[in-house]
N, C-alpha and C positions, 0 to 999 in steps of 0.2 A: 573399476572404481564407481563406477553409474551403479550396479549393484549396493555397496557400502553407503555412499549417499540415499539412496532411494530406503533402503533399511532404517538409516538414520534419522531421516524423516518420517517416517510412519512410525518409529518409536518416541518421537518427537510429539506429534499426534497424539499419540495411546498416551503418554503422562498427562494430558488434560482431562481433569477429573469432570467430566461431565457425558452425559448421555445422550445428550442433542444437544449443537454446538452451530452459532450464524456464523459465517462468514462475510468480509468485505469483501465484496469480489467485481473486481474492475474488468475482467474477460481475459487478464494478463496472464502471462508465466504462472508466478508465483501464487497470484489467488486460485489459477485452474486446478497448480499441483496440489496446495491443501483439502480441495475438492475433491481430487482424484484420491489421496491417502482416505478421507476420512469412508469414501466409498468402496475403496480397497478392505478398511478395518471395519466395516459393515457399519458404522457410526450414523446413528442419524444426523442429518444437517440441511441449511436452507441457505442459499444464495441472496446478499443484499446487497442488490447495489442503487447508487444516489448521483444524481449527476441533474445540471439545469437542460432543459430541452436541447435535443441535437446534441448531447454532451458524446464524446468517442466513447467513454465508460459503457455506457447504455446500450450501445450498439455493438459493442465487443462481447458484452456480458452475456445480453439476449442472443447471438449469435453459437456464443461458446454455449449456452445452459440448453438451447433449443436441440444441438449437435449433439452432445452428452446426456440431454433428458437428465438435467439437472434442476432440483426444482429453485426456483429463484424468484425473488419479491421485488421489483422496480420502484424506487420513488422521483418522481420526477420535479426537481424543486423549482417552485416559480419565482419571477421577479421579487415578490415582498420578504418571500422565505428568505431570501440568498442576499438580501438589504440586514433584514434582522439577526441574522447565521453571522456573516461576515462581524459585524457591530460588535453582538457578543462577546464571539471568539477574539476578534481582537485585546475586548477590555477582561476578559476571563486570562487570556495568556499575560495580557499589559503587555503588548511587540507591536510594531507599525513594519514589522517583517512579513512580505508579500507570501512567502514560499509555506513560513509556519505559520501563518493565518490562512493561506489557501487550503494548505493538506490540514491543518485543524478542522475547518469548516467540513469539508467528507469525513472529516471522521467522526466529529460530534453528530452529523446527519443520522450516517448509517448506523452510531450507536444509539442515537435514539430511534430511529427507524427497529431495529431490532428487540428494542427496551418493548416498545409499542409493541412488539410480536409475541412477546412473552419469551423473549430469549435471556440467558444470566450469564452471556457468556459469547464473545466474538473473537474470532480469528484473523489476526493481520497478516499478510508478510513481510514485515514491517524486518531486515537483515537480509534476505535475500539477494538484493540488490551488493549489498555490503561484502558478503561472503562468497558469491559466486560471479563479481565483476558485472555489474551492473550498469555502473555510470560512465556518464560521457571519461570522466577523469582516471578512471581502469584501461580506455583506447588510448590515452595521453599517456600511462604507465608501460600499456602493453610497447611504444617505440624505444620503452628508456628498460624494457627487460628487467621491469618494478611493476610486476603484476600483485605477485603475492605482499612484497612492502604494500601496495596501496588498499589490500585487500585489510590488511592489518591496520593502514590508518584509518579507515571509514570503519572499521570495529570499533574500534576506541572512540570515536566520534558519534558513535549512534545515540549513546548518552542522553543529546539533549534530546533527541528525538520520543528516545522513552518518555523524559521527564514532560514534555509537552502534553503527550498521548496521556499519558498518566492523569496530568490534570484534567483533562478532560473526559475521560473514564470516571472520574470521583466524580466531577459534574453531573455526567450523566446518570449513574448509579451505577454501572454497570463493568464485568471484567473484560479486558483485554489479553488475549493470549499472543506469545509471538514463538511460534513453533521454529521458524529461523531462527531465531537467538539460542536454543536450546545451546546448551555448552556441547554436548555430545557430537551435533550436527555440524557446530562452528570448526570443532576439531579436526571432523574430517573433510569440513570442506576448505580448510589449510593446506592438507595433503592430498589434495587435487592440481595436477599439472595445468599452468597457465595457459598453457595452450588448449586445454577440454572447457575450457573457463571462458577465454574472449580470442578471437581473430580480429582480421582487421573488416570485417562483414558481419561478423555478430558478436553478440554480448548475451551471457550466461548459456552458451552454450550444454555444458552438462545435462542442464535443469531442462530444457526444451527435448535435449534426448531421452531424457527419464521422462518427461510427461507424452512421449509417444509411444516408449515402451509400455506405459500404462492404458493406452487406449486412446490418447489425442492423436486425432489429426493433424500431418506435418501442417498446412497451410494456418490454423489454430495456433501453432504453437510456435510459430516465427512473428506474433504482433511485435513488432518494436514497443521497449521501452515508454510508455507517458505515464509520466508523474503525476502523481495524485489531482495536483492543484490544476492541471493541466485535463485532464482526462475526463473530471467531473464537470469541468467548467467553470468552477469558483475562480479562477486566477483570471479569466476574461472578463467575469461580472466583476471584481474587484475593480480591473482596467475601466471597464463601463461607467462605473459607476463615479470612479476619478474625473474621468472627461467633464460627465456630466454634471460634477459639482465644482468644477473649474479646477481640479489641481493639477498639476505638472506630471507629478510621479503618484504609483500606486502606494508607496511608505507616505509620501504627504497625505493624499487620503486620508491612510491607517491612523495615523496620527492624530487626523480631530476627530477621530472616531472619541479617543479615550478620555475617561469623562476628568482624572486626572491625570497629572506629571508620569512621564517613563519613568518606571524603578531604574536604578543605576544599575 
């Protein structure tokens, strides 16, 4: 099966119509394997990752790109950037939502970090997680023998996910690829046994064995899981940035960020 997936992904890859392709790339799983396909399909490509100082992002990335001889671009965002980033994205999405303000923020970063490169064109893993058990709530499935059902509801659910990213691609200028989402990929990674998927010790299993099979190092390719908002740092600086202007919670924050009323 690691075979069939691993295939599916690199033809996953080859349907994105472009000749040099950035990548978000956090040091994780799923950003290494895009990395690994498009070096496997001889594609040119450049590593971008975005994170506030000391962010895990940064230190995953540069660790995986130095190991691989991948070439890779770091921006490291300061205090004012990650005031005005945050502000933004909040009144660009209209959400006082901690999780899609934080993972907006990395992602408008790195897509204008890339825009600035002269790239037309970035790579998320943005289904990964969705299709090969990812989340904390696939180990909450795996005791109830509801792998594949929960694999199937975060499919359906990724939706808004798109539609967020989406807006903020138009913002930027620029395209977003999600080589997970491919329908081909999804398919087979359906008919993947729950148990090649998540134990009770790891999560996306399969995907960790196909990027060793490709040339990752085991030690690489067992990071746990950090989510976006987490892993760059925004989700802290949001926290920070709460304290320091007296609010309670980071949604109050977000809140008088917006210059007006929530859309209903």
């Amino acid at each position: 099966m690691e075979t069939k997936v691993e295939e599916a992904l690199l033809k996953a890859v080859s349907k994105i119509n472009a000749n040099k392709t950035g990548i978000a790339f956090s040091g994780g799983i799923d950003s290494t394997l895009l990395a690994l396909a498009c070096r496997k399909l001889g594609r040119k490509f450049t590593l971008y990752t975005v994170g506030l100082q000391g962010s895990a992002d940064i230190e995953w990335a540069t660790k995986v790109a130095v190991k691989m001889e991948f070439p890779l671009k770091i921006k490291i965002v300061n205090k004012q950037e990650a005031v005005e980033t945050i502000h933004n994205i909040a009144n660009l999405l209209r959400t006082d939502d901690p999780i899609h303000v934080g993972v907006g923020c990395m992602t408008h970063t790195v897509e204008k970090f890339a825009k600035d490169s002269n790239e037309n064109i970035v790579l998320f893993g943005l289904g990964a997680d969705e299709a090969f058990a990812g989340y904390g709530s696939h180990m909450k499935a795996l005791e109830k023998n509801e792998v594949h059902e929960e694999c199937q509801r975060r499919l359906a659910g990724v939706t808004k996910d798109i539609e967020r990213d989406s807006k903020i691609s138009e913002a930027v200028g620029i395209k977003a690829a999600l080589p997970f989402l491919d329908e081909e990929l999804v398919e087979t990674a359906m008919q993947v046994k729950p148990e090649h998927k998540i134990s009770k010790g790891q999560k996306k299993i399969i995907l960790r064995k196909i990027a060793i099979n490709m040339g990752l190092p085991e030690e690489l390719a067992e990071r746990p899981k950090k989510a976006a908002q987490y892993g760059s740092g925004f989700d802290k600086a949001i926290e920070r940035l709460a304290k320091l202007n007296g609010y309670e919670t980071k949604k109050d924050y977000l809140a008088s960020l917006l210059s007006d009323e929530l859309e209903p």
